[in-house]
C-alpha positions, 0 to 999 in steps of 0.5 A: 237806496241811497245816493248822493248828486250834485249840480254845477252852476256855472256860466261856462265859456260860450262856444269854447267846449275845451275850457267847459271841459276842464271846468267838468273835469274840476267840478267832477273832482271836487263832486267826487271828493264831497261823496257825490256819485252823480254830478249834473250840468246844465244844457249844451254845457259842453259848448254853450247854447246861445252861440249861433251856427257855431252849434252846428260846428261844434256837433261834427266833434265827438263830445262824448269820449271825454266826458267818459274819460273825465268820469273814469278818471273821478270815479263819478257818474255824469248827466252833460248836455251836448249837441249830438249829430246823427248822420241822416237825421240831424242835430238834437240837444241831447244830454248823456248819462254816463256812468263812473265806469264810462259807459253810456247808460242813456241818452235823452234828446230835448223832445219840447224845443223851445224859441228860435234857438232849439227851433233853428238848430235841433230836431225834435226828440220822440222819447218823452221818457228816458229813464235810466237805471243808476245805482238802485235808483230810477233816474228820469233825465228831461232837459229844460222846457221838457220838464214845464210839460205836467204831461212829461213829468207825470209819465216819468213818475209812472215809469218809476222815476225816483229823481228827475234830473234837468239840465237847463238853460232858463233865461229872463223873464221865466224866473217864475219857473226855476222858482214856483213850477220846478217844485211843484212838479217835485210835489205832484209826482212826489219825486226829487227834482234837480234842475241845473241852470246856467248863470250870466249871459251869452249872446242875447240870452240872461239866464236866471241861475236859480239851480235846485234840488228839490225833495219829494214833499217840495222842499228845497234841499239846496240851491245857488241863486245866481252864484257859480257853484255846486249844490249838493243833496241826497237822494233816498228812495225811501223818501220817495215811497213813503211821499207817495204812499201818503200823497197818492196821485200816482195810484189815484190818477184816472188816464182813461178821462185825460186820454178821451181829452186828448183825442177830443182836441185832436178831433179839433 
C-alpha cells in the first residue's frame, strides 16, 4: 500500500490554540492540495508546550471536535498533539489520529515523560504501543522522547508498524537526536520515521527544528532545519517488506535473553 503524509513545521502560538487552529486548518489545506492523505503536527501543537499552568487550563476545553471539522472539512487524516484531561485520572499529552471522515481511529498517550515540563503537568501514559489501522497501512504513533527508547520502537515494529509518526518537542541541546538516533531507529526496525518538530522558542524551551521523514533503509526523504513548513514523502509498504526481508532483525531477535536481562535488573 501507498500513501502520501506530510508534517508541519512550525513555531506556532504558545498558549493561543485558536490561532494554531487556524494555522492546521491552512497547512491541512495546503497538505491536502499536494495529495497528502495524513498531515502530522508537532507535540501539544494545539496549545504550545512550554506555557506553564496554562496547560492545565487549556486541558478543561475540548480540542478535539475542531480537529475533526478541520479533517472533514479537507479530506485529510491528522495526527495532532494536545493536552487531554480525563476526569478522575488526569492530564496526559496525548496525541490523536483522526481520520479524513472525522473519526478517532486512535489515541496515544506520552508513556516516557521527560524534564519538569511532562513531569509537572501530565501523568504517565501505560500503552507503549499504539498502532492504528490507516489506509492499509500500520501506523505507529509515539510522541517525542517515547521514540529515543530502542525498547518502544522495537515493539512498535513487531506489532506490524510500517511508519512511525512522532510529534515532538526536541529542544537545544539534543540536536544529536533529530539528527543521529531518529535514523537509526528507522534502520534497526526498517520502518519510515516521520519525526515533526517545533522550531523557535517558547519560554524557556529553544527548539531545534530538524523535522524529518525518514525511509527504511535511513534515508532522509525530506526534511526543514529550522524553517517553518511542510515535508512531504511517501510512504510504500513495499519498501518496508523488502527492507526487512534483507536486514532481518525483526525475524532474528532472540526476546527470550532480553526478558531474563530485564527481571535481573529488576531483581536489583
Amino acid at each position: 500500500m501507498i500513501i502520501k503524509i506530510s508534517g508541519l513545521r512550525t513555531e506556532g502560538e504558545a498558549g493561543n490554540p485558536q490561532e494554531n487552529l487556524a494555522e492546521l486548518n491552512r497547512a491541512a489545506e495546503t497538505a491536502a492540495s499536494h495529495g497528502s492523505n495524513l498531515l502530522i503536527t508537532p507535540e501539544l501543537f494545539v496549545t504550545g508546550y512550554d506555557i506553564g499552568t496554562m496547560l492545565l487550563t487549556l486541558a478543561e476545553r475540548d480540542w478535539l471536535t475542531p480537529v475533526r471539522d478541520i479533517a472533514v472539512a479537507h479530506d485529510i487524516a491528522l495526527l495532532v498533539g494536545l493536552p487531554e484531561k480525563i476526569p478522575g485520572v488526569g492530564v496526559f499529552n496525548s496525541a490523536v489520529f483522526v481520520d479524513s471522515n472525522g473519526d478517532v481511529l486512535g489515541v496515544h498517550r506520552k508513556t516516557h515523560l521527560f524534564g519538569d515540563i511532562d513531569k509537572t503537568y501530565f501523568e504517565a501514559g501505560n500503552e507503549p504501543v499504539t498502532v492504528v489501522d490507516f489506509r492499509g497501512v500500520r501506523v505507529g504513533v509515539m510522541i517525542c522522547y517515547d521514540v529515543e527508547f530502542p525498547e518502544n520502537t522495537r515493539m512498535a515494529a513487531l506489532a506490524g508498524a510500517e511508519l512511525l509518526a512522532v510529534p515532538t518537542a526536541q529542544m537545544e541541546p539534543f540536536e544529536f537526536v533529530a539528527e543521529n538516533v531518529i535514523r537509526t531507529r528507522a534502520w534497526e526496525n526498517q520502518v519510515y520515521v516521520a519525526y515533526v518538530n517545533h522550531t523557535g522558542r517558547e519560554g524557556d524551551t529553544s527548539y531545534v527544528g530538524r523535522s524529518s521523514i525518514v525511509g527504511p533503509d535511513a534515508s532522509v526523504l525530506d526534511q526543514l532545519q529550522m524553517e517553518t513548513g511542510l515535508i512531504h514523502a511517501t510512504v510504500d509498504t513495499t519498501r518496508v517488506q523488502r527492507a526487512q526481508r534483507q536486514n532481518p532483525y525483526l525475524s532474528d531477535i532472540r526476546p527470550g535473553l532480553y526478558h531474563s536481562l530485564v527481571r535481573g535488573k529488576l531483581a536489583e
